[in-house]
PASE-879209 format. One line per field, with one value per residue (C-alpha): residue number from 0; x, y, z; residue in one letter. Coordinates in steps of 0.001 Angstrom, whole numbers, plus 500000, padded with zeros to 6 digits. Last residue first. Example, Ala and Ser with C-alpha at 12.3 -4.5 7.8 and 13.67 -1.06 7.14 Angstrom:
nr	c(1,0)
px	c(513670,512300)
py	c(498940,495500)
pz	c(507140,507800)
rest	c(S,A)
end
This chain:
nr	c(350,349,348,347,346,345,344,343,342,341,340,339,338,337,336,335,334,333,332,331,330,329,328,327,326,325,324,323,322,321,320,319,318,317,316,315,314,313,312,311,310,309,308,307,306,305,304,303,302,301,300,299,298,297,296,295,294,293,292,291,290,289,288,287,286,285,284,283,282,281,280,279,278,277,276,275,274,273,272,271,270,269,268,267,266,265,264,263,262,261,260,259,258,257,256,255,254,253,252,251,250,249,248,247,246,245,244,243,242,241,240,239,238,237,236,235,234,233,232,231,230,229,228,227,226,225,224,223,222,221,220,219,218,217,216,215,214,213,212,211,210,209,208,207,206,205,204,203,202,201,200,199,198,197,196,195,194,193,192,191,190,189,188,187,186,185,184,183,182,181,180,179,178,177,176,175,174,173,172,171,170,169,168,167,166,165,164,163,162,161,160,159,158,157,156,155,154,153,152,151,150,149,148,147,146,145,144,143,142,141,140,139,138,137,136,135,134,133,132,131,130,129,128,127,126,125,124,123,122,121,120,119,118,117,116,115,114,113,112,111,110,109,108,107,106,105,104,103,102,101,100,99,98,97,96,95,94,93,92,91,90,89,88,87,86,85,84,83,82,81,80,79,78,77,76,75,74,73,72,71,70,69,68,67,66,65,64,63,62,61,60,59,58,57,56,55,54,53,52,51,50,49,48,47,46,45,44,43,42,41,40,39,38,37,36,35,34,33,32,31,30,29,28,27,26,25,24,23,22,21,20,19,18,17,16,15,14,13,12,11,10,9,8,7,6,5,4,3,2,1,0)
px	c(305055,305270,306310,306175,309242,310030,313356,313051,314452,313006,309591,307807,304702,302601,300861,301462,301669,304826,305304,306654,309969,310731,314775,314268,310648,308531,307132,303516,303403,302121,305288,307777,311413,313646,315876,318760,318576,318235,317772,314330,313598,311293,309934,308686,306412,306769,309790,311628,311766,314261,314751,316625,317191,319161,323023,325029,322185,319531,319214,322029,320879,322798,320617,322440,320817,322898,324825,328540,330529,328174,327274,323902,321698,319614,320286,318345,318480,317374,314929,314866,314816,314587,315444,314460,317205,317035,316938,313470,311629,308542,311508,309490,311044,310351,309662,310069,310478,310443,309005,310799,309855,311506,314835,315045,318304,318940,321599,324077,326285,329100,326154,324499,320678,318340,314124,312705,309705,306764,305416,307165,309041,311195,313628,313984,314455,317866,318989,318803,320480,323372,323863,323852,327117,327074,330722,333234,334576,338331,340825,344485,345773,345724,346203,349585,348532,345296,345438,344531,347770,350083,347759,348829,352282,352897,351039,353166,356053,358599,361866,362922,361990,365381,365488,362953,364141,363806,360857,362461,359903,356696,356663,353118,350839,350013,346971,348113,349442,347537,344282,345714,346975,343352,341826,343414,343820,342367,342741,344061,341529,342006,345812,344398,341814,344116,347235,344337,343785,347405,347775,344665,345131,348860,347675,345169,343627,341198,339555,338964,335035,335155,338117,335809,333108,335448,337342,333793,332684,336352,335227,332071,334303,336437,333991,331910,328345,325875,324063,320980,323283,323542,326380,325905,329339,330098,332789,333573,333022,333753,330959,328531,329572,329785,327427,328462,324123,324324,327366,327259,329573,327204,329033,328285,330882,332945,331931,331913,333826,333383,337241,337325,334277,336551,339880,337574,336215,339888,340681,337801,339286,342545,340953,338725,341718,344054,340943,340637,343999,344396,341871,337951,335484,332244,329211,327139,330471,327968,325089,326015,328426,325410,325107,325116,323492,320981,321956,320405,320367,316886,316857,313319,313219,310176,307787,306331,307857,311180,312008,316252,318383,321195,323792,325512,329088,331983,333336,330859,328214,326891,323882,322060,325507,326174,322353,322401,325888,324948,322005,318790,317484,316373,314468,311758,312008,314913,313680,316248,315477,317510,316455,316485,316503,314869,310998,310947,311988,311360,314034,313223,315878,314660,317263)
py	c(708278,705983,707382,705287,705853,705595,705641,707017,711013,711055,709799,710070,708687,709733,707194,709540,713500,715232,719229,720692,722791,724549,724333,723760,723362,720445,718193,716949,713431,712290,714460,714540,715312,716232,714393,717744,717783,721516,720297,719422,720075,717257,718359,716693,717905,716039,714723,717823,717618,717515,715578,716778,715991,714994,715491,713565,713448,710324,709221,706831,705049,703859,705904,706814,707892,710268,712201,713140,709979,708367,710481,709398,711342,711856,714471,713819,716683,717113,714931,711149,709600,705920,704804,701944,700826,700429,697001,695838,698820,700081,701700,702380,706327,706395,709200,709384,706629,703472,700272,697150,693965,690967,689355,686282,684575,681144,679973,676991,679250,677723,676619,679862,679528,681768,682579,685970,687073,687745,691259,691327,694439,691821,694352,694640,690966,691159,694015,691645,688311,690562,691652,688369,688072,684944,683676,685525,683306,683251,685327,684794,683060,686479,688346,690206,690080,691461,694755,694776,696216,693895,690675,692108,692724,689401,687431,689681,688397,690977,692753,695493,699116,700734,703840,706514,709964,712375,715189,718449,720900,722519,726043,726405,728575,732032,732040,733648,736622,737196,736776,739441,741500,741524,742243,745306,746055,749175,748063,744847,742123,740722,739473,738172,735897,734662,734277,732349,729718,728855,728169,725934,724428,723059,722247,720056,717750,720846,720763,724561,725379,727860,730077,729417,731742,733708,734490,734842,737671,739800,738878,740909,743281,743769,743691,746498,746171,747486,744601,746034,744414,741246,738390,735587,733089,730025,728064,724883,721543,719579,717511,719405,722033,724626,727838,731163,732509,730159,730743,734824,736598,738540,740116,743639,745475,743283,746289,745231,746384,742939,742215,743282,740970,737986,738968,739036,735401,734384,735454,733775,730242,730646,731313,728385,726079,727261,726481,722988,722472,723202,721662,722448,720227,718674,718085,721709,721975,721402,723366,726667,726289,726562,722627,722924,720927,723474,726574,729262,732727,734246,737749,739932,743590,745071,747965,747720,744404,743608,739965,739246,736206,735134,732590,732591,734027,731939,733015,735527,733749,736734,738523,738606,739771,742380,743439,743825,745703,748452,749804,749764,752822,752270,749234,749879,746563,744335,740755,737562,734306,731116,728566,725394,724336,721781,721831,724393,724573,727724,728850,732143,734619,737758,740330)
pz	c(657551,654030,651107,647794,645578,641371,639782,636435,637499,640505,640674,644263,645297,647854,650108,653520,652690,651896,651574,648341,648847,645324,644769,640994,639956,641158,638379,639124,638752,642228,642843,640473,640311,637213,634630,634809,638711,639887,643769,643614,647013,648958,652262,655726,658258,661764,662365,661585,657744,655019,651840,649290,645449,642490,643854,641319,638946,638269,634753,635150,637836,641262,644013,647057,649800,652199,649474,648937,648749,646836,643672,642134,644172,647148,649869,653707,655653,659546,661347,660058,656664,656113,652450,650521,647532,643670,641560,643323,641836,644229,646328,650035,650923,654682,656824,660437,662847,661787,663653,663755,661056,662342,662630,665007,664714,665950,668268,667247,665841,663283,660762,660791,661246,659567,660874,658698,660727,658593,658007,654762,653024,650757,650756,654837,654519,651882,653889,656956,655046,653767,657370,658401,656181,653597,653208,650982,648482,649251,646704,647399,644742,642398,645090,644408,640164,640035,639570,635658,635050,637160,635971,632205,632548,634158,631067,628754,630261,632255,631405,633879,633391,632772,635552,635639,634761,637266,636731,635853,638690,637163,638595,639914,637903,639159,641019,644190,642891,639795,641780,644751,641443,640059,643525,643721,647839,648642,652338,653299,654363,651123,651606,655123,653222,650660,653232,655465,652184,651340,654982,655633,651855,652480,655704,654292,657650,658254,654818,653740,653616,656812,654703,651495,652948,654174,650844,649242,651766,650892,646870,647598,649091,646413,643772,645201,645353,643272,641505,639008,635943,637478,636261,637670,637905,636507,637637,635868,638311,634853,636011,638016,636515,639059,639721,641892,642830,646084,647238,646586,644650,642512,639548,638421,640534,637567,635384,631847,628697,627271,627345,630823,631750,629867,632062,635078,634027,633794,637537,638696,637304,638273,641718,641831,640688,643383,646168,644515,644561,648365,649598,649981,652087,650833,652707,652006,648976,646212,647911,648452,645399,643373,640923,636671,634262,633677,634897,632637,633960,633160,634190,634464,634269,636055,635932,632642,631477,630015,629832,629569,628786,630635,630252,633034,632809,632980,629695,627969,625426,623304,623047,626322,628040,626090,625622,629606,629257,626897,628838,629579,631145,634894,636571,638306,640081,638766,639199,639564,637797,638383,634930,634283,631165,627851,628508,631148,634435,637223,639828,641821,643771,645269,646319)
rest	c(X,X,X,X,X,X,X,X,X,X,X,X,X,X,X,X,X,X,X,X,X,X,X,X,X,X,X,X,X,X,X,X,X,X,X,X,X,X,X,X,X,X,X,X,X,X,X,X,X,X,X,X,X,X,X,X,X,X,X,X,X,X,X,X,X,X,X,X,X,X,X,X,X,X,X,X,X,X,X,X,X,X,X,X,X,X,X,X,X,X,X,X,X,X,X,X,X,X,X,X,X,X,X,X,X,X,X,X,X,X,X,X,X,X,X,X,X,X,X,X,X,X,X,X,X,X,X,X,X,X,X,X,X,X,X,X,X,X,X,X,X,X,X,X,X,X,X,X,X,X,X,X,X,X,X,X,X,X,X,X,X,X,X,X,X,X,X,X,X,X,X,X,X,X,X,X,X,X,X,X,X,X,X,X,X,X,X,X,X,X,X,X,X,X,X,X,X,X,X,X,X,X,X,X,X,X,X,X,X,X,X,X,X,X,X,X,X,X,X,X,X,X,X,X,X,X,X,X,X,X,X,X,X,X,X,X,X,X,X,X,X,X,X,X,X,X,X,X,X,X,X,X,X,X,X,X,X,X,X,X,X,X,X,X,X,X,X,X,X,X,X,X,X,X,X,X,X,X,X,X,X,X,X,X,X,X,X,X,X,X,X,X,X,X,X,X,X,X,X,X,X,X,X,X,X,X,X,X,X,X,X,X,X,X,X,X,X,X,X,X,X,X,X,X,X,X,X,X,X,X,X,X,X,X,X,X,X,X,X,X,X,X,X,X,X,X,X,X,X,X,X)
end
């Protein structure tokens, strides 16, 4: 199966081809005319000896790639299956085959706020549902966070419950998503009487070190950063006061690709062999870019220290190259002096 991405005006779009397709029926209409729970929204081209299907996922990250550096726990997993299990309610409603669904990380979409599942729903598709889901469970099995053993043990009953034959996957969702059984919560004792001045250090978190706080001195490391900003071919001289030796910090040689920021407020970044991701969202990219036009995960980087890539990584701002806008999750090679705009935030490349 064939899987394109192509951005227009407004949306993004994942676009799979059914070759010689056969009689249209009732479910591609059902699913180009109405807005299913946790289906894609899909709308439909019919040429002579092809069906095309737009799925829209702007806004929206594959699975593939939102957990590439993330790990799964426990309430994550629960979520996920709560989640599936009220998208099969909604394809039941419809009158539509769940065989139809492709269960595949990188066609299962999140918000990448909300992190709402979203999943693709392909007429032409003729695999089971139960062992499609059986391919899921072990994707997510290798995804589970080690240090959770709530989520290691919650996760290998999921997988093993699958494994079993002509298991119904509706009573393995019911089963394991079922909603927790909230527990009487004890009732706090008196809250004792404090000023309003006290109740207002203690909520603003400020209260234990409120006499505490030192002005941090200069760091060298604040004086390096502040250099390799600059980008000059001088040599930066400092002198601490409580080190009688002076620092020599010049200009060293990269290896592999650097991103030069031509705005002052936005960080360089040096890319080596492998994957570089760029975004917004800290703890899950490599170069983090503080804008508000820029997505959680924006874009990729990747190369072998030779040939390097950028991947638009179905940002909702875009990527551009010398101002050409890439389409989602299109590899375009990198030359020396181009310049690349994601989002606002503009980049030289030097190799």
């Amino acid at each position: 199966m064939e899987i394109r991405y192509k951005r227009d005006l407004n949306s993004n779009y994942m676009i799979l081809t059914e070759e010689n397709p056969a009689k249209e029926g009732y479910e591609v209409r059902m699913i180009a005319e109405n807005r299913i729970y946790g289906f894609l929204p899909c709308i439909h081209q019919k040429h002579e000896d092809r069906t095309e299907y737009y799925y829209e996922i702007t806004g929206k990250q594959s699975m593939e790639l939102l957990y590439e550096r993330r790990k799964l726990n426990f309430r994550q997993l629960k979520g996920l299956l709560k989640e599936f299990l009220h998208i099969l309610e909604a394809a039941k409603e419809y009158l539509l085959d769940p065989d139809h669904l492709l269960l595949d990380p990188d066609t299962i979409y999140l918000h990448t706020r909300s992190e709402k599942l979203y999943l693709c729903y392909y007429p032409a598709s003729k695999k089971e549902i139960q062992q499609s889901f059986l391919t899921l469970a072990e994707y997510l099995l290798g995804k589970l966070d080690k240090s959770d053993a709530e989520g290691i043990e919650f996760g290998y009953e999921l997988y093993q419950s699958a494994l079993e034959p002509n298991f119904s996957l509706t009573e393995l969702l019911y089963r394991h998503a079922e909603p927790e059984k909230e527990e009487p919560k004890p009732v706090p004792p008196p809250a004792q009487m404090i000023s309003v001045q006290e109740e207002i250090l203690e909520k603003t978190g400020s209260w234990k070190n409120f006499f505490k706080k030192k002005n941090r001195q200069p760091a060298l490391e604040d004086y390096v950063a502040e250099a390799d900003q600059m980008g000059s071919g001088t040599a930066l001289f400092l002198k601490e006061e409580a080190t009688p030796e002076t620092a020599c910090l010049q200009n060293i040689k990269r290896d592999g690709l650097f991103l030069r920021s031509l705005n002052a407020e936005y960080p360089s970044f040096q890319v080596k062999d492998g994957t570089f991701l760029l975004g917004k969202k800290k703890d899950i990219v490599d170069g983090c870019i503080p804008a508000s036009t820029i997505s959680r995960i924006h874009a990729r980087i990747s190369g072998d220290g030779i040939m390097y890539y950028v991947e638009d990584l179905n940002s909702t701002n875009g990527t551009w190259v010398d101002q050409v806008q890439l389409n989602p999750y299109e590899p375009c090679p990198l030359k020396n002096g181009m310049y690349l705009t994601f989002a606002s935030v503009e980049y030289e490349v030097e190799l």
